[in-house]
C-alpha positions as a Markdown table, in Angstrom:
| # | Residue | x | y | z |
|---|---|---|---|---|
| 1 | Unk | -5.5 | -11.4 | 27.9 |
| 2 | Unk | -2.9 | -10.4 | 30.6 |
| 3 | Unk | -0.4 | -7.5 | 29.2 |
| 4 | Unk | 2.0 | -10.0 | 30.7 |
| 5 | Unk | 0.6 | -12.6 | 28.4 |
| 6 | Unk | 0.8 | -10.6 | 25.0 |
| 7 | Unk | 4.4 | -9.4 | 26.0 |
| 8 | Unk | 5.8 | -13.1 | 26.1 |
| 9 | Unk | 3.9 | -13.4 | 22.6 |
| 10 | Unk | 5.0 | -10.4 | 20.9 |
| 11 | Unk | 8.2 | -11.1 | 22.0 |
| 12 | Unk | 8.9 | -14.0 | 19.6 |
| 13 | Unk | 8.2 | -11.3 | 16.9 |
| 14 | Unk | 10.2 | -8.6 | 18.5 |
| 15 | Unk | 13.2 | -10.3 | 20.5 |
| 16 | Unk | 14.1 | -7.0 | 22.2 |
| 17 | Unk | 10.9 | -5.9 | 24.4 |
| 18 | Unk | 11.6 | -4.5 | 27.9 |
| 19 | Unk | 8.5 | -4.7 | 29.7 |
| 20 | Unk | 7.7 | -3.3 | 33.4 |
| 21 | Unk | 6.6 | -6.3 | 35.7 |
| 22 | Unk | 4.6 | -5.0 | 38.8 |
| 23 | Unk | 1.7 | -3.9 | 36.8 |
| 24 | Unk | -0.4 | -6.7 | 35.0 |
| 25 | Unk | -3.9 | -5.6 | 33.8 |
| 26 | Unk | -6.0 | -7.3 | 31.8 |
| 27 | Unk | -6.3 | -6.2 | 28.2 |
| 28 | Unk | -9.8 | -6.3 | 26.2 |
| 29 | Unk | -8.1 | -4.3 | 22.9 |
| 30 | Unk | -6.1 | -2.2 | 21.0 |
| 31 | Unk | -6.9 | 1.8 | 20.9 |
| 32 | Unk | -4.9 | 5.0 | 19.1 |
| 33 | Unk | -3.4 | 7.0 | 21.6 |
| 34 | Unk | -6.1 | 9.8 | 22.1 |
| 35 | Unk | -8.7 | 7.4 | 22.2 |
| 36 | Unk | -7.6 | 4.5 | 24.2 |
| 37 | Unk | -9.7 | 3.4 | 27.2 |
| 38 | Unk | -9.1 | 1.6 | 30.0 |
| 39 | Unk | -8.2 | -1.9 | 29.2 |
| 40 | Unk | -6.8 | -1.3 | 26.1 |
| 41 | Unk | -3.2 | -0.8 | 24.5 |
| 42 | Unk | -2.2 | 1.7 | 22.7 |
| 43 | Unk | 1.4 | 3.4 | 21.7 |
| 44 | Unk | 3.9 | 6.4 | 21.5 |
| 45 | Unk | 5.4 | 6.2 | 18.6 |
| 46 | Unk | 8.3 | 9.2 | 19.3 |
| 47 | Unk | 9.0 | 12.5 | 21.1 |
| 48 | Unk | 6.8 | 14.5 | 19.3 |
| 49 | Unk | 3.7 | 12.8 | 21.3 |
| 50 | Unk | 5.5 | 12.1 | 24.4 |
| 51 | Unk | 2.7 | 14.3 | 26.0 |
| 52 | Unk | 0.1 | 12.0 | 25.6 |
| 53 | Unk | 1.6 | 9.4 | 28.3 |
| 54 | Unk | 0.5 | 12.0 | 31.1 |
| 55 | Unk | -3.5 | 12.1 | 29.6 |
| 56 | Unk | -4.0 | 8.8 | 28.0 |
| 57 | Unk | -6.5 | 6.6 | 29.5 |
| 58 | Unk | -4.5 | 3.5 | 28.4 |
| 59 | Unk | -3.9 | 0.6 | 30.6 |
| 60 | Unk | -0.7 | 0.2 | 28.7 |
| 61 | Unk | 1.8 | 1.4 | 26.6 |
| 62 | Unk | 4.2 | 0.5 | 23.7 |
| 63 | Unk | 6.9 | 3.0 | 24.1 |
| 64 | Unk | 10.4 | 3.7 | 22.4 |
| 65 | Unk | 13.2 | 3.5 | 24.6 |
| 66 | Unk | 13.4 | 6.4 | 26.8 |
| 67 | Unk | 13.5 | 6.0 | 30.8 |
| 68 | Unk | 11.5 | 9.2 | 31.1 |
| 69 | Unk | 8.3 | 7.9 | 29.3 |
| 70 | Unk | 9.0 | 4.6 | 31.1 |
| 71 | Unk | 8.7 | 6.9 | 34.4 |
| 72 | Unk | 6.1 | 8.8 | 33.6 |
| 73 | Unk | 3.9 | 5.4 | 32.7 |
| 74 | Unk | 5.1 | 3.7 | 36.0 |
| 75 | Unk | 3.8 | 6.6 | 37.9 |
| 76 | Unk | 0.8 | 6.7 | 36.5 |
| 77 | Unk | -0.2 | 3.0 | 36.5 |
| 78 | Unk | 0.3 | 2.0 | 33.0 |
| 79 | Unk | 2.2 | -1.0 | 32.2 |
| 80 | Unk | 4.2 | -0.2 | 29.4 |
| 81 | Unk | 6.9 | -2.6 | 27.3 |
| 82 | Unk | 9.5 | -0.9 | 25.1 |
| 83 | Unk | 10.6 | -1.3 | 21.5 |
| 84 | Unk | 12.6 | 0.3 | 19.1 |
| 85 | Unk | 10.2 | 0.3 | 16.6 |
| 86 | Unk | 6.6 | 0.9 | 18.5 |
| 87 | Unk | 4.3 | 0.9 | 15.7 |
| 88 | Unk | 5.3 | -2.0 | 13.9 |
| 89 | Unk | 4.9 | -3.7 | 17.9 |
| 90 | Unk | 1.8 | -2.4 | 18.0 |
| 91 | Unk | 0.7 | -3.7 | 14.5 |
| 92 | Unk | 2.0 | -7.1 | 15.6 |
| 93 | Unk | -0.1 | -6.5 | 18.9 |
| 94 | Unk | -3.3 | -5.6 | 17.1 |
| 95 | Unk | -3.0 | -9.3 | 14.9 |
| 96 | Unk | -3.4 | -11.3 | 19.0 |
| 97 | Unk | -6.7 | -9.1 | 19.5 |
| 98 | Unk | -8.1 | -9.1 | 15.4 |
| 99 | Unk | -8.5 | -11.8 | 12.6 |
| 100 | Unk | -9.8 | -11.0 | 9.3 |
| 101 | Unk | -13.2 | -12.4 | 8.3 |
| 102 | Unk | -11.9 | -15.9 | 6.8 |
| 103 | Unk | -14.6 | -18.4 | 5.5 |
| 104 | Unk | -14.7 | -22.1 | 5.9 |
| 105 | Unk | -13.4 | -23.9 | 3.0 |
| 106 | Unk | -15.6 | -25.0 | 0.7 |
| 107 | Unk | -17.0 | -24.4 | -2.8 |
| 108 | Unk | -21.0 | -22.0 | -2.9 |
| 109 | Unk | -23.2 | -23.9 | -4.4 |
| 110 | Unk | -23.7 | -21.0 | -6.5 |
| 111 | Unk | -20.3 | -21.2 | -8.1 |
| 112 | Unk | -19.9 | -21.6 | -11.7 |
| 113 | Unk | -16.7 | -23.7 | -11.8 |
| 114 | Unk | -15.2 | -25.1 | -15.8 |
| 115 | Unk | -14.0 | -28.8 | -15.0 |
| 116 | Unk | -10.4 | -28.2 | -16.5 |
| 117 | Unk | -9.9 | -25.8 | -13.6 |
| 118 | Unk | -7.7 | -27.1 | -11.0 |
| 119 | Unk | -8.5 | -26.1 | -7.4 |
| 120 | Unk | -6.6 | -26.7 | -4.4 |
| 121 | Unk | -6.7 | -28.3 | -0.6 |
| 122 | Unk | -8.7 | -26.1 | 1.3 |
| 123 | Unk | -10.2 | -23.5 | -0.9 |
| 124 | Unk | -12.8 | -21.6 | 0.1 |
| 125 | Unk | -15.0 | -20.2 | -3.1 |
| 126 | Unk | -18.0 | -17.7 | -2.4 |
| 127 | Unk | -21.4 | -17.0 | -4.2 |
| 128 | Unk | -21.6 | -16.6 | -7.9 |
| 129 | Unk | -18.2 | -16.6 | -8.0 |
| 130 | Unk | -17.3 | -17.6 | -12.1 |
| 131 | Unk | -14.0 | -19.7 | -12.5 |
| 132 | Unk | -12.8 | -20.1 | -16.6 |
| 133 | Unk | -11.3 | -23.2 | -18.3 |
| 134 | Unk | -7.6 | -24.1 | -17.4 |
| 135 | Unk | -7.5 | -21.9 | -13.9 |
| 136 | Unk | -5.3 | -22.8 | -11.8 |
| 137 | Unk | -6.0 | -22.6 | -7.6 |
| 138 | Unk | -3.4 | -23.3 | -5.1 |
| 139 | Unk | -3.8 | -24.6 | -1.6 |
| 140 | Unk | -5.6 | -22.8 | 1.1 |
| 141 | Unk | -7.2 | -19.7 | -1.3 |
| 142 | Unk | -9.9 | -17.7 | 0.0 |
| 143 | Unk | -12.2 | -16.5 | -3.1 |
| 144 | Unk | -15.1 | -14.2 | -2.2 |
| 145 | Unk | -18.4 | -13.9 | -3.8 |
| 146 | Unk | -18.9 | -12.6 | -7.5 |
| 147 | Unk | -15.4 | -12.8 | -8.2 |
| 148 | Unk | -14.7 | -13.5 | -11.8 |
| 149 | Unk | -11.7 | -15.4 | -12.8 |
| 150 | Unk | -11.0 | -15.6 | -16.7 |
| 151 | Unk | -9.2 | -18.5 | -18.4 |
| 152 | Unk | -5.9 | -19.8 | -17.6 |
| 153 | Unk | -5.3 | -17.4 | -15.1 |
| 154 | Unk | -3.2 | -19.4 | -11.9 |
| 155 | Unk | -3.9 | -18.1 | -8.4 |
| 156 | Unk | -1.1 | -18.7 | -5.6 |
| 157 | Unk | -1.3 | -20.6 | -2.1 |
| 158 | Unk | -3.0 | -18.5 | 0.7 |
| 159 | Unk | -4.3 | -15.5 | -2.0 |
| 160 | Unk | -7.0 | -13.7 | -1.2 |
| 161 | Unk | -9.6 | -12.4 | -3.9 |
| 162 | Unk | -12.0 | -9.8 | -2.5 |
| 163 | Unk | -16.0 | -9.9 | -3.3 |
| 164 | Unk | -16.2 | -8.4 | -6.9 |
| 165 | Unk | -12.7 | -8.6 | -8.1 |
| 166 | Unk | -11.8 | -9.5 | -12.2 |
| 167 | Unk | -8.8 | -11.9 | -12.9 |
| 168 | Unk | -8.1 | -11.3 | -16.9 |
| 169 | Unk | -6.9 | -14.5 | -19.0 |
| 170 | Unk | -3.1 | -15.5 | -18.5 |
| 171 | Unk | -2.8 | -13.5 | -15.1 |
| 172 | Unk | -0.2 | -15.3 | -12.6 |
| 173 | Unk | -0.9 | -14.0 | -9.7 |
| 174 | Unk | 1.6 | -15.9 | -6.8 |
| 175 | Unk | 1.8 | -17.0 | -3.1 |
| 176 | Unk | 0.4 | -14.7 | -0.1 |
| 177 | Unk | -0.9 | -12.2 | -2.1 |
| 178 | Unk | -4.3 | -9.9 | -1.6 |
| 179 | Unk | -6.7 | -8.4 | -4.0 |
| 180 | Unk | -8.9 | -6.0 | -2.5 |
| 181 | Unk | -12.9 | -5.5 | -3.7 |
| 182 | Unk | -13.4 | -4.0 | -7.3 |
| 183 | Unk | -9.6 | -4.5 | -8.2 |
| 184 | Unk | -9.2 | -5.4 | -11.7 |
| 185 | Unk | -5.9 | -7.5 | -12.7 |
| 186 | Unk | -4.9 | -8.5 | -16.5 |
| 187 | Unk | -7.5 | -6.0 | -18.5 |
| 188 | Unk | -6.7 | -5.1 | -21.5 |
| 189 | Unk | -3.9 | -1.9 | -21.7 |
| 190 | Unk | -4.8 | 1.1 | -23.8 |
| 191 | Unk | -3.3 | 0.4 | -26.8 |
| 192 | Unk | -4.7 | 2.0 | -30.0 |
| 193 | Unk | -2.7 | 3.1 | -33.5 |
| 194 | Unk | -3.9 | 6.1 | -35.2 |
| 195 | Unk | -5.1 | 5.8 | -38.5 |
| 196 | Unk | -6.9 | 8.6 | -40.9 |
| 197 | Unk | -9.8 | 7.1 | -40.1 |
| 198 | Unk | -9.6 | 7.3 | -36.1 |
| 199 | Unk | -7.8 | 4.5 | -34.4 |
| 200 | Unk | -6.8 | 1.1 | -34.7 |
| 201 | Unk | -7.1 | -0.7 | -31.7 |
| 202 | Unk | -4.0 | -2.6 | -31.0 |
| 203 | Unk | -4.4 | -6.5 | -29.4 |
| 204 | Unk | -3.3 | -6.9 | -26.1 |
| 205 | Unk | -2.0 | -10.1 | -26.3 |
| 206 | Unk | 0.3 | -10.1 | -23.1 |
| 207 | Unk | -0.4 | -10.9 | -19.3 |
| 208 | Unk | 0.4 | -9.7 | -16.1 |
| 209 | Unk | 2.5 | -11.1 | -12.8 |
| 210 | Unk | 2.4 | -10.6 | -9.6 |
| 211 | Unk | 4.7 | -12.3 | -7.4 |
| 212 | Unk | 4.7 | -13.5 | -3.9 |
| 213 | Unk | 3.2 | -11.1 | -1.3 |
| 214 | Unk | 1.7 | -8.8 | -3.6 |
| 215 | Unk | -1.5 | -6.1 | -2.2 |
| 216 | Unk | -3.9 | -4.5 | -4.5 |
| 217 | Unk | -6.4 | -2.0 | -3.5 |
| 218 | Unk | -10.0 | -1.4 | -4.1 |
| 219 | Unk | -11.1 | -0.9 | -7.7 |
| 220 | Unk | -7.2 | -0.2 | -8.5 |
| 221 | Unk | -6.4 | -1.9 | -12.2 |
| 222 | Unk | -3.4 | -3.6 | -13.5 |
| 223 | Unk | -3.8 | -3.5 | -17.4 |
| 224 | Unk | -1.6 | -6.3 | -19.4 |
| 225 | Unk | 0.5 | -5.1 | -22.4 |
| 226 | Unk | 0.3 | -5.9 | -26.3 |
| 227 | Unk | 3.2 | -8.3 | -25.9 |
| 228 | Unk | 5.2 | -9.6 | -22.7 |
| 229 | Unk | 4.4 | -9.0 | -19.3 |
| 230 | Unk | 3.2 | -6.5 | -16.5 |
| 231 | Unk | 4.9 | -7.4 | -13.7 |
| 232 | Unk | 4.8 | -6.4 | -10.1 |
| 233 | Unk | 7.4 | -8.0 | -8.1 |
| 234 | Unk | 7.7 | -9.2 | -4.2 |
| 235 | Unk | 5.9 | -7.5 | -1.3 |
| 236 | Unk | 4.8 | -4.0 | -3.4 |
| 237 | Unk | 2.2 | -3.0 | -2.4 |
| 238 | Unk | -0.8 | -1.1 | -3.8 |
| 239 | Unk | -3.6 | 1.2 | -2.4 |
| 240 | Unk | -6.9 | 2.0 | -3.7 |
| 241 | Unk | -7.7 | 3.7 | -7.0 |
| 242 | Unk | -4.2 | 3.1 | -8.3 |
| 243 | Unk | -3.7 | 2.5 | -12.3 |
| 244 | Unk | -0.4 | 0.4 | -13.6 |
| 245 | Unk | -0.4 | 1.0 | -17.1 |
| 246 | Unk | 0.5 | -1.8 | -20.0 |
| 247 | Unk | 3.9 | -3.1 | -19.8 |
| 248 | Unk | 4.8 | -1.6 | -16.3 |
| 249 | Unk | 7.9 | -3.2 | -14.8 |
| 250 | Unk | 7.8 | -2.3 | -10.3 |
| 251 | Unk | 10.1 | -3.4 | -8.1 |
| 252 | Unk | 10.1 | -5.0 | -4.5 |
| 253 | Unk | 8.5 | -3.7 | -1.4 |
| 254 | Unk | 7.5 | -0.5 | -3.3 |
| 255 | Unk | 4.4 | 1.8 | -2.2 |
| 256 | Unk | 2.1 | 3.6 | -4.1 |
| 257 | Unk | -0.3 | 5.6 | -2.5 |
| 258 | Unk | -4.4 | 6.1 | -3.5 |
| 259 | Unk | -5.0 | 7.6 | -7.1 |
| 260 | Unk | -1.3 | 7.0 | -8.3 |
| 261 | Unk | -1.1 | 6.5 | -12.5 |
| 262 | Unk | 1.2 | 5.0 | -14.4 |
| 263 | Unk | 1.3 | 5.1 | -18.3 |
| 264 | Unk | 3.1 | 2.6 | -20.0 |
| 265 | Unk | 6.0 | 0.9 | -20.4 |
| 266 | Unk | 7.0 | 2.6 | -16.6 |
| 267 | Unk | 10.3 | 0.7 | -14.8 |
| 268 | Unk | 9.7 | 1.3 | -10.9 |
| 269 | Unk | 13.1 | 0.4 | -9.2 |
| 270 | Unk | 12.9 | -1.7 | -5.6 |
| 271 | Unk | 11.7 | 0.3 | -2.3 |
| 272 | Unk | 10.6 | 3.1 | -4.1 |
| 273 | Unk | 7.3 | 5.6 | -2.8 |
| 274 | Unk | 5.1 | 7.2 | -4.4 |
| 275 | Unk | 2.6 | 9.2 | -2.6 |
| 276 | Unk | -0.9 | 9.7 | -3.3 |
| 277 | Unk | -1.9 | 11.0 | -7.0 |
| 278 | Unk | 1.5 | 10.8 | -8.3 |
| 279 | Unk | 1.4 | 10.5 | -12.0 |
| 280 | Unk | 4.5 | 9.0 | -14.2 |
| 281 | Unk | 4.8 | 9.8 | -18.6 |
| 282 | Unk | 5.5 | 6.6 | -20.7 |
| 283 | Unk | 8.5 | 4.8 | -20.6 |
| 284 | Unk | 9.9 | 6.8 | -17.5 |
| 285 | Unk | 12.7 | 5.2 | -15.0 |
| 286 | Unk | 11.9 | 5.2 | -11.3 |
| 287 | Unk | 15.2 | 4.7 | -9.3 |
| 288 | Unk | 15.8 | 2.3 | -6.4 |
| 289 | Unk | 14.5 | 4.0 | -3.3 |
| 290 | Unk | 13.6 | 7.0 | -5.1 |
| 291 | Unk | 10.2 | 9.0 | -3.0 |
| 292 | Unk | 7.7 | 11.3 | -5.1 |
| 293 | Unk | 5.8 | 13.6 | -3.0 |
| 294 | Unk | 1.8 | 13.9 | -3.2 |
| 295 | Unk | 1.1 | 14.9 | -6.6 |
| 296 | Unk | 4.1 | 14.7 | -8.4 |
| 297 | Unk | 4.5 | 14.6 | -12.0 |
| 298 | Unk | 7.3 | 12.6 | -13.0 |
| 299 | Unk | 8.7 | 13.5 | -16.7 |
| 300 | Unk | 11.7 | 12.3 | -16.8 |
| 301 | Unk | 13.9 | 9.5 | -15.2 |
| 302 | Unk | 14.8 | 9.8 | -11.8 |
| 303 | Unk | 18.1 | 8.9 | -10.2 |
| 304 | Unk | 18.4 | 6.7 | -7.1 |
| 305 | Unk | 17.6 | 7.6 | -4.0 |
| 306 | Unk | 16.1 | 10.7 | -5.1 |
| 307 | Unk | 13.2 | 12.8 | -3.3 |
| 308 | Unk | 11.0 | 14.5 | -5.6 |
| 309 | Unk | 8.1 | 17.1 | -5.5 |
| 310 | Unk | 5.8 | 19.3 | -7.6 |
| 311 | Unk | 4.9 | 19.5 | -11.4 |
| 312 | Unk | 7.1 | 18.6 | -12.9 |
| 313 | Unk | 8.6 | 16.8 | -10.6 |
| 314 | Unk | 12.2 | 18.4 | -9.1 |
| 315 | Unk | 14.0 | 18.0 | -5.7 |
| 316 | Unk | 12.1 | 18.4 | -2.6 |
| 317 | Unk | 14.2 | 20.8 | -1.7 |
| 318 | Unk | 14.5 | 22.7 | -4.2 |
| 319 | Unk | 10.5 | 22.5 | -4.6 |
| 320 | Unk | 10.5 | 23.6 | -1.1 |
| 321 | Unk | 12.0 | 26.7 | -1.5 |
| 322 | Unk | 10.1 | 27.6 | -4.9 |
| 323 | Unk | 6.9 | 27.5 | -3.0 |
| 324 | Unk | 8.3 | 29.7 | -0.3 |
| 325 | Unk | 9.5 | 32.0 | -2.7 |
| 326 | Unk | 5.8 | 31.5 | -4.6 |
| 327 | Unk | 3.5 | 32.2 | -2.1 |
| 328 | Unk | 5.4 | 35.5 | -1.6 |
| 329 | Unk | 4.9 | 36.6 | -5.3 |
| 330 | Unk | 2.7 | 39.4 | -4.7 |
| 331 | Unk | 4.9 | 41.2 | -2.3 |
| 332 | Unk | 7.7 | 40.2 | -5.1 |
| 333 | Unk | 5.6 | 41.7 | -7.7 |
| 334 | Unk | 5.0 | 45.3 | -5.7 |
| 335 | Unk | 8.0 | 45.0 | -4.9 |
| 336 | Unk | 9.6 | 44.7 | -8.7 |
| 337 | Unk | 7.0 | 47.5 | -10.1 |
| 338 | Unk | 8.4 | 50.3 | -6.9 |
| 339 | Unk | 11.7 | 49.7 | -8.5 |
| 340 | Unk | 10.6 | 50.0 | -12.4 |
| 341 | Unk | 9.0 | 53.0 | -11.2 |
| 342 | Unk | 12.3 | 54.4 | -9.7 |
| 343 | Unk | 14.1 | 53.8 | -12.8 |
| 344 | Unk | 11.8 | 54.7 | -15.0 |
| 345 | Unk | 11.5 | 51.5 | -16.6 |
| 346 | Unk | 7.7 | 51.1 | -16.6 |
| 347 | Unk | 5.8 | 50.9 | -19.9 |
C-alpha cells in the first residue's frame, strides 16, 4: 500500500500521527531497523538508535517526536510519520501487512465431538480434535487439531486453542483469549499428604479461570487447586514454559516471562512483571506493579511498586551494588589478608 494509505489507517488507532507529505512510496512490508529494505517500514524507537536513520535502507520511518530525526529522514528520502509511542505504531502497522493463519469455520470430519457439548456460530474445529460431555463453545472459536478438551470445560467467543493444547474438566476459560501449542490448562496441582508410608495424594477437586484477554504460552501449565479456583484475571499474559501453581490468584495485565514458576497458593497483584525464570515460595504476596528481575527468587511478600533482583530476591538497587561489590571479592580478599598480616591477626 501507499505509506500515505497506512498513515490514514493507523491513524484511527493512534489519533496523534504527524506524517511528512511529499514523499509517498509504496510499501510491500514491515522490517526491524537494521534489516529493513527498500519498500518496507520500519522504526526508531528512541535516542539511543537515532543513528540508524542515516544507514537504514527503509523507505519509511516511525519515529518519536524529534524535528532532527524528522530532518535527517526528509533528507534522505524516507517518509517518516511520528508518534509518541513508535513501537506500539509499528505493532499496529505490522497487523495491515500480517494476519494470523485462521481456518474456515467448520467442524474436521475427524473430530470426536460428545452431543451434550454446545458449540457456537462459526467455530472452526481441526483434526482429531476430542471435545468431552457438557463443553461449552462460544461464537467464532478457532480450535486446532489434536486439541483435547475435557468435560464441562466452557470456552469463550473469539478463543483460540493451539494444535495440541489440554483443557482439564471445569476450566472456564473467557472471551478473546489464546492458548498457545502444548499449553496445558486445569491439570491436576501437586498436592500430596505425607504419610509413614510415603504420600497420600490429595484430590484436586477445584478448577481454573481465565478471564477475558488471557495469553498462554507453549507447553506452559496452569494446575487447578484441591478446592476453589486458579484464577488468572484480564489481559495477563503468559510466555512459554511458564508453571502457575494450584490455587494461584494473578492480577490484570501482568507479564511473566519464559520459565517463570509459581508454587502454590501465590497472589500476583495487577501490572506486575516478572522476568524470565523467576521463581515464587508458597503462599507469597506479589504487589501491584511490583517487577522481579531475571531469575529472582521471591521469599517473601513484596510491597507495591517494588523492583526486585537476585536470590533471594532484594531491591534492584541494592542487588546492584552487591554484585559490584561481588565481582570485586578477590581484590577485597588480598586486600583483607595485607591487613591481617600488618596486624598480626593471621592464624
Amino acid at each position: 500500500m501507499k505509506f500515505s494509505e497506512l498513515v490514514q489507517r493507523l491513524a484511527v488507532e493512534s489519533h496523534s500521527l504527524l506524517c511528512s507529505s511529499a514523499i509517498d512510496p509504496d510499501l510491500l512490508g514491515v522490517a526491524a531497523i537494521e534489516e529493513a529494505t527498500p519498500g518496507t517500514l520500519s522504526y526508531i524507537e528512541g535516542e539511543k538508535f537515532a543513528a540508524q536513520v542515516q544507514t537504514t535502507a527503509a523507505a519509511a520511518l516511525i519515529l518519536p517526536p524529534n524535528p532532527v530525526l524528522q530532518t535527517q529522514a526528509t533528507d534522505r528520502g524516507i517518509a517518516w510519520m511520528t508518534a509518541v509511542n513508535p513501537r506500539l505504531v509499528f505493532a499496529q502497522a505490522i497487523a495491515q501487512f500480517y494476519q494470523p493463519y485462521q481456518p474456515i469455520p467448520g467442524i474436521h470430519s475427524t473430530a470426536v465431538i460428545d452431543p451434550s457439548a454446545v458449540i457456537g456460530e462459526a467455530v472452526a474445529i481441526g483434526a482429531h480434535v476430542v471435545i468431552a460431555a457438557g463443553v461449552q463453545i462460544g461464537a467464532h472459536v478457532c480450535i486446532h487439531p489434536n486439541v483435547v478438551i475435557y468435560p464441562a470445560a466452557q470456552i469463550g467467543d473469539r478463543t483460540i486453542l493451539h494444535a495440541n493444547c489440554v483443557i482439564h474438566e471445569r476450566t472456564r476459560i473467557g472471551a478473546d483469549c489464546v492458548i498457545q501449542s502444548g499449553a496445558v490448562i486445569g491439570a491436576e496441582g501437586f498436592g500430596f499428604v505425607p504419610i509413614p508410608e510415603g504420600w497420600f495424594k490429595m484430590p484436586q477437586s477445584g478448577y481454573v479461570v481465565l478471564e477475558a484477554g488471557v495469553e498462554v504460552g507453549c507447553n506452559s501449565t496452569i494446575d487447578r487447586p484441591a478446592v476453589g479456583r486458579t484464577r488468572i484475571a484480564h489481559q495477563t499474559k503468559l510466555d512459554n514454559l511458564v508453571h502457575i501453581g494450584h490455587g494461584c490468584q494473578i492480577g490484570e495485565n501482568c507479564a511473566l516471562a519464559a520459565q517463570v514458576g509459581l508454587a502454590g497458593g501465590v497472589i500476583v497483584g495487577d501490572r506486575v512483571i516478572l522476568a524470565g525464570q523467576v521463581g515464587i515460595s508458597n503462599q507469597v504476596r506479589v504487589g501491584k506493579g511490583a517487577i522481579a528481575s531475571a531469575k529472582t527468587g521471591i521469599h517473601s511478600d513484596v510491597e507495591p511498586g517494588a523492583v526486585i533482583s537476585g536470590y533471594p530476591g532484594i531491591p534492584n538497587k541494592l542487588w546492584l551494588k552487591s554484585v559490584a561489590i561481588f565481582n570485586r571479592l578477590p581484590e577485597i580478599y588480598q586486600s583483607l589478608r595485607r591487613i591481617q598480616r600488618h596486624l598480626d591477626l593471621t592464624e
